[in-house]
N, C-alpha and C positions, 0 to 999 in steps of 0.2 A: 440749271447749269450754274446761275450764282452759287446757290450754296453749295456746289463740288468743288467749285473755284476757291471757296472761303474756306474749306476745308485742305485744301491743298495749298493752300498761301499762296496762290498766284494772280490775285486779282491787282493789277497794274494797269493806271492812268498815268504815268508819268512820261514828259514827254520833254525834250532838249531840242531846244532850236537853233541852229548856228546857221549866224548871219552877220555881214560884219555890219547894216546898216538897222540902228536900233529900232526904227519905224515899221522895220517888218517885224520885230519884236511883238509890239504893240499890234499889230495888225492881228498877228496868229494871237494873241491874248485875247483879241475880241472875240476871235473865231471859238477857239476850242477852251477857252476861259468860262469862268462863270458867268460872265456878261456877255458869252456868245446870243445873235439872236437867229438863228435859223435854227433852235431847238425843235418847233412843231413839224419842218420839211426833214431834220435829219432819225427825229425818230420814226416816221413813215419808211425812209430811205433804210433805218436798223432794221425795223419789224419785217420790212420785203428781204433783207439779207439774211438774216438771222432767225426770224420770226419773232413774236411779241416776248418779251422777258419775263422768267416765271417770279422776278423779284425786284423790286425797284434798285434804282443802281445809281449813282452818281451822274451829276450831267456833265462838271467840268472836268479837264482835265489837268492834271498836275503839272504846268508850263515852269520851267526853267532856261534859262540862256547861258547861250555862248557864243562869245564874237570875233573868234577864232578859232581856227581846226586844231591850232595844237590848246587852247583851252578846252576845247569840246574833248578831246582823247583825254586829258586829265582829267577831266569833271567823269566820262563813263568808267574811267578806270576806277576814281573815289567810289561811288555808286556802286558799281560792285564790289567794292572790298567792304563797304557798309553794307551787302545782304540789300541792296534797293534798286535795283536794275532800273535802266530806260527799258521801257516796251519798244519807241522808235523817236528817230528824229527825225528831223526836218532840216536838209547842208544844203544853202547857197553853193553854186556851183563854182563862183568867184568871191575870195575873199581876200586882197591884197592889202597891207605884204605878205600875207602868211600865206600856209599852204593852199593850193584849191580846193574845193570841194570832192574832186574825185579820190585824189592822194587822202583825203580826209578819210573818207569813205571809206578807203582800200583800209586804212588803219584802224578805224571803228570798229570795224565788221571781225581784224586781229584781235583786238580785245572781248570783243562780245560778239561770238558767232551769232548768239540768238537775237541781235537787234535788229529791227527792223529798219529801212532807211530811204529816204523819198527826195530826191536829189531835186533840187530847185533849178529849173535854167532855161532860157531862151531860148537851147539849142542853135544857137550863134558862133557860140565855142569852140562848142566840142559835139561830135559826133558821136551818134551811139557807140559805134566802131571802135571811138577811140577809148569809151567808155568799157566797153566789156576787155578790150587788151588789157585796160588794167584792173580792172574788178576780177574778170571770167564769166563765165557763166554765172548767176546766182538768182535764186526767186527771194534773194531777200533785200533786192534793190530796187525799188519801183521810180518812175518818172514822173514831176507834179514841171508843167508850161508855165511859165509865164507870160502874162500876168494871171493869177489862179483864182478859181471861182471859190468864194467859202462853202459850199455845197459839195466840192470836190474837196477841199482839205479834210474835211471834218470827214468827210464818206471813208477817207485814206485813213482817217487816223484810227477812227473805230474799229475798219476792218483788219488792220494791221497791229493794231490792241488786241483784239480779240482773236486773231491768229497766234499771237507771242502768250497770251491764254492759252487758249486748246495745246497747242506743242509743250506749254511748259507742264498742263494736267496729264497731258499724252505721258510724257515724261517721268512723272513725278510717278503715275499708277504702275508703268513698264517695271521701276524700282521698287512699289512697295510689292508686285507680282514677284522679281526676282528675289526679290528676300523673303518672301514665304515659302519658294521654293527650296534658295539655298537652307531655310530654316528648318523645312519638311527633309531636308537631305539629311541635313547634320543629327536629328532626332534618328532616321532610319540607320544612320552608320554607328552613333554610337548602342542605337539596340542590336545589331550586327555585334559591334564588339562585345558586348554583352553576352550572347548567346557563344560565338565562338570563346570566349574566356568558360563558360559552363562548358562546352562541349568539350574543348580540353581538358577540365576536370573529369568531367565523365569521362574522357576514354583512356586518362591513365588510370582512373578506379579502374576499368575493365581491362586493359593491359594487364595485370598481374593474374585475372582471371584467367584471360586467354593465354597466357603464358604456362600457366601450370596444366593446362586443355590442349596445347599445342597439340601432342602426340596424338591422342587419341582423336581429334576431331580430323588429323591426319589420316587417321586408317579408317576414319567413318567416311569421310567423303573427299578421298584423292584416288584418282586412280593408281594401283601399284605401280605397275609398268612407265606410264608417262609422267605422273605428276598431273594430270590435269585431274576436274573435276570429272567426279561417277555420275551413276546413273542419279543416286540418291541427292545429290547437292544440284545438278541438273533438275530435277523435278521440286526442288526448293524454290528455286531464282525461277523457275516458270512459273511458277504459284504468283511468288510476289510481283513478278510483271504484269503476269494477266493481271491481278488482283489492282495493281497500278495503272495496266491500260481499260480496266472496264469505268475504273472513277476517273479517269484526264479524255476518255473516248479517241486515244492513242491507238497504234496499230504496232505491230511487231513479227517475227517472223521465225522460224526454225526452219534449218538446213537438215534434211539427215544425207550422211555422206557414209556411201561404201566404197572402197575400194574395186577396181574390178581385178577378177583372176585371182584374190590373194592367195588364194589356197593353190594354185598352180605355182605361184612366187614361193612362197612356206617349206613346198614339197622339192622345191628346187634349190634354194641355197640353205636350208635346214631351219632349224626353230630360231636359233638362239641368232642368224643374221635376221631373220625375218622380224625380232621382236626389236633388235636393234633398229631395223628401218622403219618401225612402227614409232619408235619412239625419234626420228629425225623427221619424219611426215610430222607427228607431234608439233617438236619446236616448229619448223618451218610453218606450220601451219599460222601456228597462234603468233609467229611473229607478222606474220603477213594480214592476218585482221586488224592489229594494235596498229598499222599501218597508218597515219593520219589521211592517206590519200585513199584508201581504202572507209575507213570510218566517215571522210566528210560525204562519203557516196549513199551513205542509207542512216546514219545518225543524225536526228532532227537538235543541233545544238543548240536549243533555247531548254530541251530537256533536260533537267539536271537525273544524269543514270545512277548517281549511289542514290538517291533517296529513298527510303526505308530498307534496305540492301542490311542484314546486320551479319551476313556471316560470312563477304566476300562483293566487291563492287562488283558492278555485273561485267564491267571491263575488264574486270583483269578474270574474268573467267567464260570467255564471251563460246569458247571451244572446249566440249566436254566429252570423254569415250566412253563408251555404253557398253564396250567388250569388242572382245577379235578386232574388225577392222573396220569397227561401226563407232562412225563420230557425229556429232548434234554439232549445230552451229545455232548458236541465240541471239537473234537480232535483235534488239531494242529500241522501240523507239523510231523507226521506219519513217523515213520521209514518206514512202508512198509502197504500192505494193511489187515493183518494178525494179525499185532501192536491191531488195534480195535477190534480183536473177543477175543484176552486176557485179553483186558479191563471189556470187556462183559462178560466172565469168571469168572474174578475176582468178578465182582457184582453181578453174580447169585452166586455164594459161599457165599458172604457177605450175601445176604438175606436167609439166611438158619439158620444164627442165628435170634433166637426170638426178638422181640423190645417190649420193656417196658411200655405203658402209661398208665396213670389211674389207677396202680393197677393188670395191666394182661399181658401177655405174648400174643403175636400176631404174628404168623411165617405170611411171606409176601413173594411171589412169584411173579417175571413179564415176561415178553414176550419185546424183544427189537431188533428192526431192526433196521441193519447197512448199508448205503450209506456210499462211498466213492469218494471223487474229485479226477481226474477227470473225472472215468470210470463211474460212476454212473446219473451224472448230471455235468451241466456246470452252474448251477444258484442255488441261496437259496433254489427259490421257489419249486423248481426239484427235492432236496438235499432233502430236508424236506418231501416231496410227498413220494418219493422212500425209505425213510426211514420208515417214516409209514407204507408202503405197507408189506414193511418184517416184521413189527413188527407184523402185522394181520396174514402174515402164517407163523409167530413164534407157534402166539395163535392158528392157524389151527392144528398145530405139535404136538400140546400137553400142550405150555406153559409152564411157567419156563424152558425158552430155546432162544438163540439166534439164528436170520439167517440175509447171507449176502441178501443183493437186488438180487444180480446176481446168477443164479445158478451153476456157473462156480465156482465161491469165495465160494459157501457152499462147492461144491466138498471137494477145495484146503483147505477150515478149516477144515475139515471134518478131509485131509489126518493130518495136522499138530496136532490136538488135537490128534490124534493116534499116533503119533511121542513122542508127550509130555508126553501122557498115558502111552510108551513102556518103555519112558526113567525115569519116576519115578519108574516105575516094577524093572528097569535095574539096579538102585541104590540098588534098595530093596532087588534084588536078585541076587547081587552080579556079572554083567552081563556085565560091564566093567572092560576093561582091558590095561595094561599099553603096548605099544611094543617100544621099544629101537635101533636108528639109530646110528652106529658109527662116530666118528669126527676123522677126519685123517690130521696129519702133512705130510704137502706135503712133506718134503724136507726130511722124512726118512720114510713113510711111518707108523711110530708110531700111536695108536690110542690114542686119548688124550684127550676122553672125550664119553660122545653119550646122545643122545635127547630123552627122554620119551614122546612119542606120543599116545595118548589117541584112542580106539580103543570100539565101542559095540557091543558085539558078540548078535544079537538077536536071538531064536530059532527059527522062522519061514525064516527069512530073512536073514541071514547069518548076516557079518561083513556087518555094516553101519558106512559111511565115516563121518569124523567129518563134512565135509563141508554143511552135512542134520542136524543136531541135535546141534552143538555147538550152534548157533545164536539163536538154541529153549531154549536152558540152558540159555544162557544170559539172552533173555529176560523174561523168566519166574523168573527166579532166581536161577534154580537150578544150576546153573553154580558156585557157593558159597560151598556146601557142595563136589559135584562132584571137584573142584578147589581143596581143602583140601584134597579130598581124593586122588588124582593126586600128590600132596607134599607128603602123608606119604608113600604112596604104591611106590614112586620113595626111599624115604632114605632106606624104609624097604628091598628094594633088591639090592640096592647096599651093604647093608651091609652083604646081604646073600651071596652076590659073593665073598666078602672079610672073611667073614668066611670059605668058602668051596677052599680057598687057590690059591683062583686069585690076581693080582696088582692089588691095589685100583685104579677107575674111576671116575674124576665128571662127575654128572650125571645131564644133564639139564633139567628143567622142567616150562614150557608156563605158565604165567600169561596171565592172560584175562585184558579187561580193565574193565569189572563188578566188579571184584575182587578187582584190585587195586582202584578203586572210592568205592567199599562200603564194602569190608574186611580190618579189620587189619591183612596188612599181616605178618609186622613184628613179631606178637602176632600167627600169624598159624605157620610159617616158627620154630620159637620159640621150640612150641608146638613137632612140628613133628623133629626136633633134639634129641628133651629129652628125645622122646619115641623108638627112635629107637638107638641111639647113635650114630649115624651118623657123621663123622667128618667134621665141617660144610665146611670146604674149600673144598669137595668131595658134595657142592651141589651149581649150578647154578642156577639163578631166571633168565629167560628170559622175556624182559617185553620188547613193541613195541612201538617204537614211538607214535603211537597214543596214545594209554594208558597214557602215561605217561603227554602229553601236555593237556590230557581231565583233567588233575588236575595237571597242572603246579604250581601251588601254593602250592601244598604239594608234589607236586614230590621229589623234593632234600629231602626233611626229610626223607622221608619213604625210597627212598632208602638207605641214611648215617645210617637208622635202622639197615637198613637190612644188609648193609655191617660191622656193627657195630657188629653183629652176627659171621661176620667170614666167608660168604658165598659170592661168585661172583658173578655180576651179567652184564647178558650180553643187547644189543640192537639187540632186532631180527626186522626182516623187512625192514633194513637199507636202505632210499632211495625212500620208498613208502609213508615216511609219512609227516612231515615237516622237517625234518634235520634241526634244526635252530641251529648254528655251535656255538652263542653265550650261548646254554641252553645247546649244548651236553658236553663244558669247564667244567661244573660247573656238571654233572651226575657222581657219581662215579662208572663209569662202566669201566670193564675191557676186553671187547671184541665187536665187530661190527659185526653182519652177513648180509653178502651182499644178500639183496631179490634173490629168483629164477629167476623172471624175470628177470634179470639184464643178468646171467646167462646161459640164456635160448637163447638169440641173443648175446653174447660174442662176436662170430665168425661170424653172419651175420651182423652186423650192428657197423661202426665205429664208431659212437655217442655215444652207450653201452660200447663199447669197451675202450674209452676215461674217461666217466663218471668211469665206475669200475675202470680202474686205477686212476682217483682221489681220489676216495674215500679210496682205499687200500694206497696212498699215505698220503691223513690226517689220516687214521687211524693209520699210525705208528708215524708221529710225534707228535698226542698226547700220544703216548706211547701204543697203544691197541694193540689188536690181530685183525687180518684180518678172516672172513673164510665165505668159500661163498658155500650156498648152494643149492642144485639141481642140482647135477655135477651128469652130465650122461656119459659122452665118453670123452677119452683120452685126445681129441685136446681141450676141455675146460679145464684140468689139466695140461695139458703144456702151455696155453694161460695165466692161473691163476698161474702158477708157474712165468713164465717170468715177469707179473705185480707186484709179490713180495709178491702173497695172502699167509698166516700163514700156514690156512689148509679150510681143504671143507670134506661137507656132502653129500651123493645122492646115488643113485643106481647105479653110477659106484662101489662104494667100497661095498655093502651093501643093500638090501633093510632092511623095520626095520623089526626087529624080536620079538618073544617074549623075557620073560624072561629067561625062561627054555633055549631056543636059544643060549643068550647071549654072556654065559660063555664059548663055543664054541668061538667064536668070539676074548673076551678076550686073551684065552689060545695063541693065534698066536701072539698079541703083537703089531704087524704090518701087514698091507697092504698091495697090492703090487701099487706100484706108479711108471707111465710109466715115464722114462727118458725123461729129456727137450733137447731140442737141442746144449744147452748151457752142459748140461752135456754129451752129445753125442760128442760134440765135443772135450772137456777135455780127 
């Protein structure tokens, strides 16, 4: 540990002592001087703290004086501008005429946060009480009685040396961490410009290619009629998909879509209206895939979709006609195999409004079967076969209706469109419900906050677990209004608690990463203050790594919104998502919560056990809050107390409850929180 310490230049004995009576000068010279003599008792007393030293080390320490508080703030202020810091001093608590020792303190600690400082006094004076009114809180002020033992001075000084050590190597590696990172960034962005400066070149080389090919690759793969792509450019872009999803073990999807009746429509208002509305079913279509709220329902957007795409991105040609009134729809990229029957969904609702041509109003119904890569087929040809076939006992069903290829996949849409069905009812009918988890300060057992967890009570089925239906809210959308009503229904009862003559609580409440990409939430968060009056530092935004990196570009804004607001906000999921240490500097958030898994092997697994205490360790020198949740039994809250965690959530203190619950809860104040070892033995 010396030689980290020597490599980091932070090895400091120096030590300032203010007093205005020169005899205790001399005293602390004896003690922690080179002519100290309890060196045999204080190195036993280091070795049981510390352990034995892996390198011999100086015994005295670097004593200087000051016999006055305003000499003592001059001398630390010199010290630091000469690059020589005090590690700690040692202030008389009365030094007359000049300041007293507290005032002294309060000012030392303004110039050099990192001092450490060990106030001298009878407690005759002054009161702890009075002490902390003007310090505050701080673990960087310790109490030395008088009259003082040399076995406890020197115990203080070591320890509080060797603390202003560790913090300042803590320190010193946090930075040369961040500068390998920012350094590993800056190589990555300028070979990013690098590559795009080449690619530009390359695509105006091929620009004048393509340009003079324009026409003809026109009539090799556009459909006459609508402009979209044929059969021939459609069996291209499935090539390279499949080809894409058999190397990334991606999944994707094909629609085939007939019309029903057309030929009774054709036979009825003649050719030339029928091709017309072929070509506005067309547009309408493919404007309604391009649809962002459409796309965020089955496109997995960590996937980049042009990638090796060279004759058309797959987006802009995602809907292709195969002839008459037979269209392909090409998923890509598929969050899941469920992603394609929302699609499908979505476009039998769309044809339910009438289309306009010639003059008349035309409603238009189809029948659309869905394959999927790569349960369904392993080749186009497969892909396309099996799709058509569902599409035919779509039309056996009845028509204006989709089905999977597989009868397994209809089952499971089957159960999901009933999920989605219950949960629009559940909106409607007031059928979710908010239930509230306590946040517990380890170190008094204090509640200091609790987590609004969203809950749907169905009548057939009882409560259903978020883990069924959020990801249905997502990707349908409804996870937008339901999100919103999650923010007001959480200010609205805090505030009800606070009327019926509880201590105020912030109360936390989950952002989605749907919300945060396509709500304003500073504009909802807004909203739901002004209606409920809510005092906004009594409300937390919880919002997840992930979320926050899927729109790293507007992240910092919308947070500095939000915190602009007045309301905190925390990082839930810490450790599951990317941690990139140089995005989380710049978040302004004010708490970390350590994922359950982390939580969950604490105690079995030392690699977990390492990781959580790093993580509880950068989270206080950027100045956060720790709290880790999923804490089920005891010995994970002594394991998390000893790593230094703030506080913790879980069904040790708590399962959640309702509202009505709550205030039970509150009423108590505190927790009970089992004694660490460290406290067992004090």
């Amino acid at each position: 540990m010396a030689a980290v310490m020597r490599r980091y230049g932070v090895q400091n004995r120096r030590v300032l002592v203010v007093d205005d009576n020169r005899a205790i000068h001399d005293d602390f010279n004896e003690i922690l001087g080179a002519s100290g003599n309890e060196h045999s008792e204080l190195d036993a007393l280091h070795a049981e703290l510390f352990g034995p030293p892996a390198e011999p080390e100086l015994d005295a320490f670097e004593l200087e004086s000051a016999y006055q508080g305003e000499e003592a703030i001059e001398r630390v202020r010199d010290a630091l501008g000469a690059g020589r810091p005090y590690a700690l001093a040692f202030v008389d608590i009365r030094m007359p005429p000049g300041i007293d020792g507290i005032e002294t303190t309060a000012r030392l600690l303004a110039e050099d946060p990192e001092l450490g400082i060990v106030i001298c006094s009878a407690y005759s004076d002054y009161s702890w009480e009075d002490m902390v009114k003007t310090l505050g809180q701080t673990d960087r002020v310790l109490i030395l009685k008088k009259p003082f033992d040399p076995v406890e001075v020197r115990q203080l000084a070591h320890a509080l040396q060797k603390r202003w050590e560790l913090a300042r190597t803590v320190a010193l590696r946090m930075e040369d961490l961040t500068d390998m990172v920012d350094a590993r960034t800056r190589e990555l962005e300028e070979a990013n410009v690098k590559l795009e400066l080449e690619a530009a070149a390359r695509e105006e080389a091929l620009q004048k290619l393509e340009e003079s090919n324009a026409q003809v690759t026109a009539l090799a793969y556009q459909d006459g009629l609508t402009g979209l792509p044929n059969r021939r450019l459609l069996n291209e872009h499935l090539e390279k998909v499949l080809a894409r999803a058999r190397r990334k073990s991606t999944e994707f999807a094909v629609l085939f879509i007939d019309f029903d009746n057309f030929k009774l429509i054709n036979d009825t208002i003649g050719h030339q209206a029928a091709d017309g509305l072929l070509k506005e079913l067309a547009k309408s279509l493919s404007d309604l895939i391009r649809l962002d709220e459409v796309l965020t329902q089955y496109v997995d957007t960590e996937v980049d979709l042009d990638a090796t795409i060279t004759v058309e991105p797959i987006t802009d040609s995602v809907l292709s006609r195969l002839g008459g009134d037979e269209f392909v729809v090409l998923l890509p990229d598929t969050r899941d195999r469920f992603a394609a029957g929302s699609v499908a969904s979505r476009i039998l609702q769309h044809l339910e409004r009438p289309i306009r041509t010639q003059d008349r109003d035309i409603v238009v119904t189809a029948s659309i079967g869905i394959a999927t890569f790569p349960e369904d087929g392993q080749s186009v040809d497969t892909l396309i076969r099996n799709a058509d076939t569902a599409m035919y006992h779509a039309k056996q069903q009845g028509k204006a209706a989709y089905q999977y290829y597989s009868a397994e996949m209809n089952a499971a849409s089957v159960e999901r469109l009933t999920l989605e069905t219950g949960l629009r009812r559940a909106i409607e009918d007031e059928a979710l419900e908010l239930h509230f988890q306590p946040q517990v300060e380890l170190g008094s057992g204090r509640i200091i906050g609790c987590e609004a967890l969203l809950r749907w009570r169905d009548p057939v089925r009882g409560y259903i677990a978020p883990a069924e239906f959020i990801h249905i809210a997502e990707d349908t959308g409804l996870i937008l209004p339901i999100g919103e009503w999650v923010i007001n229904r959480a200010c609205a009862h805090a505030v009800e608690w606070q009327r019926a003559g509880l201590p105020p609580v912030p109360v936390s409440v989950n952002v989605s990463a749907v919300q945060f990409r396509r709500q304003n939430l500073p504009e909802v968060v807004s909203r739901a203050l002004a209606a409920t009056g809510l005092d906004p530092a009594l409300l937390d935004i919880e919002i997840t790594e992930t979320a926050i990196m899927s729109v790293r570009a507007r992240a910092v804004e919308s947070l500095e919104e939000l915190r602009a607001l007045g309301v905190t906000l925390s990082l839930d999921d810490f450790g599951t998502g990317y941690s990139s240490l140089s995005y989380l500097k710049r978040f302004p958030i004010s708490m970390l919560k350590i994922d359950r898994s982390f939580i969950s092997e604490l105690l079995s697994d030392g690699a977990t056990s390492s990781i959580t205490e790093a993580i509880i360790s950068m989270t206080h020198i950027l100045g956060l809050t720790a709290l880790a949740e999923g804490v089920e039994n005891a010995a994970q809250i002594e394991m998390l107390a000893r790593l230094g965690c703030d506080a913790a959530q879980g069904f040790f203190f708590s399962a959640p409850v309702t509202a009505e619950e709550m205030p039970a809860l509150l009423r108590r104040r505190r927790l009970p929180v089992p004694p660490t070892r460290a406290a067992v033995a004090k």
